[in-house]
Residue, then its C-alpha position, 0 to 999 in steps of 0.5 A: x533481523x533474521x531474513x526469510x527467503x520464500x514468499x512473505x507478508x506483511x503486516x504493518x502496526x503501531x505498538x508501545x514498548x512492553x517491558x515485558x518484552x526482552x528485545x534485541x537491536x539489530x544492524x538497522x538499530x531497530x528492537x526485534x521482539x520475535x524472530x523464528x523460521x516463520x516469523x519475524x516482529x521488528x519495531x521502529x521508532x518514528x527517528x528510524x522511520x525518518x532515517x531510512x524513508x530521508x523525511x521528517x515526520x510532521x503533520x504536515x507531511x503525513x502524504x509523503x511520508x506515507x509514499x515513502x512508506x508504499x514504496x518497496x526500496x524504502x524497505x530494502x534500506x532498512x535493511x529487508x530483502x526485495x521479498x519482504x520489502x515488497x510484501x511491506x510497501x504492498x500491505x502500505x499501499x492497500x490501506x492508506x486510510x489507515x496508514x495515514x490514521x497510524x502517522x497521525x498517532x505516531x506524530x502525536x505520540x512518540x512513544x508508539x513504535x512502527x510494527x512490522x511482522x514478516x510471515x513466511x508462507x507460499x503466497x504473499x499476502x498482508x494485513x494491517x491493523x493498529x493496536x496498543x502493545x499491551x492490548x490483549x484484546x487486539x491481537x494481530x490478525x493472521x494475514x489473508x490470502x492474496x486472492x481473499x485481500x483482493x477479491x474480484x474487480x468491481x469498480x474502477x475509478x482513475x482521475x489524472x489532474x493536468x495543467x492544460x486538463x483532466x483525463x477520467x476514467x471509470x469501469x463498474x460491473x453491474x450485478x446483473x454482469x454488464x459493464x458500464x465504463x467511460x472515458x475522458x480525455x481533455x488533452x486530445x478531447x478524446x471522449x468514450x463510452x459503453x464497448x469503445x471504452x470499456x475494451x480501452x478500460x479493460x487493455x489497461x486492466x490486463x497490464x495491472x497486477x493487483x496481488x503483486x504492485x505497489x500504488x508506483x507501479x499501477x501509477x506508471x502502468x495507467x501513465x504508460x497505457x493511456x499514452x500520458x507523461x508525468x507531469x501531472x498535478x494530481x493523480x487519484x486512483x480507486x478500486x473496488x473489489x467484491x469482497x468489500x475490499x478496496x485499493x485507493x491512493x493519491x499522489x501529487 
């Protein structure tokens, strides 16, 4: 598969084989429907999926599936450059939702392929969506630009789930521009609210880059800001921004 070496995204969707299209294997076994200098369009079955993600995929492990997938050295496996492998687990990460709508179909029908499209541009942007191969009416939609994915921070919610407690956080931006933040820690029974919490919320905000992190490195981030170790039993993160868009996973 022909690798690009600017900046990239990517789109991630699922697709039954045409006819039509004439493919062709590369080194990682999966089918190349396009490649050019501004596009590649690669397709995996689900038993490359398992290979270079070293799962099974199952109804009941469609969580860890999808983590594998929202990680960027998954992609390197398979066989995709730091760049686009990062574009890829980014896109995966920005829309669980739908990531775990696609498993579920790919799990029931083997016949479905995973797409993924690659795009040279300046910035790193990505889009995701689920289509029939065939489906002219369904086309893949041109990725946004970053700034257009995300938009601006309206809403923050993080809930770390613990043996001994919980620790909560939460950060709206009213309409009117004033802040509402809270804070809760039932490991050093640590509780804040109104400017104490928000100035804590908001130091935390600086060290997230939400344009180029993977749901990963936010995890580690938020775990190395509020001074927490990892050992959690749950951690559920959710971001709202301006333009609709939202940033929301969970990991056990």
């Amino acid at each position: 598969m022909k690798k690009l070496a600017l900046g990239v995204t990517a789109l991630v969707t699922a697709v039954t084989l045409s006819a039509a299209i004439l493919p062709v294997t590369t080194a990682h076994a999966a089918i190349t429907v396009e490649s050019s200098a501004y596009k590649s369009v690669t397709l995996f079955s689900v038993e490359e999926l398992e290979t270079f993600t070293g799962e099974t995929l199952t109804s009941e492990s469609i969580t860890s599936f999808y983590n594998k997938l929202a990680t960027a050295s998954t992609w390197e496996t398979a066989d995709y450059s730091a760049k686009e492998a990062k574009a890829i687990a980014l896109d995966f990460t920005r829309n669980q939702s739908k990531a775990d709508s696609l498993l579920k179909k790919l799990v029931k029908n083997n016949a479905l392929y995973m797409k993924i499209v690659v795009l040279n541009k300046a910035s790193i942007s990505a889009a995701f969506d689920i289509q029939g191969y065939n489906d002219s009416n369904n086309q893949t939609p041109e990725p946004s630009t970053p700034s257009e994915v995300q938009g601006t921070l309206e809403e923050l919610d993080i809930s770390i789930e613990y043996k001994q407690g919980d620790v909560e956080l939460s950060y709206e931006v009213k309409s009117n521009g004033k802040i509402k933040a809270e804070y809760e820690n039932e490991l050093t029974n640590t509780e804040m609210s109104g400017t104490k919490a928000q100035a804590k919320i908001e130091s935390l905000l600086k060290k997230i880059d939400f344009q180029n992190m993977d749901k990963n490195q936010i995890l580690q981030v938020v775990l190395k800001e509020l001074n927490l170790k990892d050992n959690y039993k749950e951690f559920e993160f959710e971001a709202e921004f301006t333009n609709n868009t939202k940033l929301e996973f969970k990991q056990k």
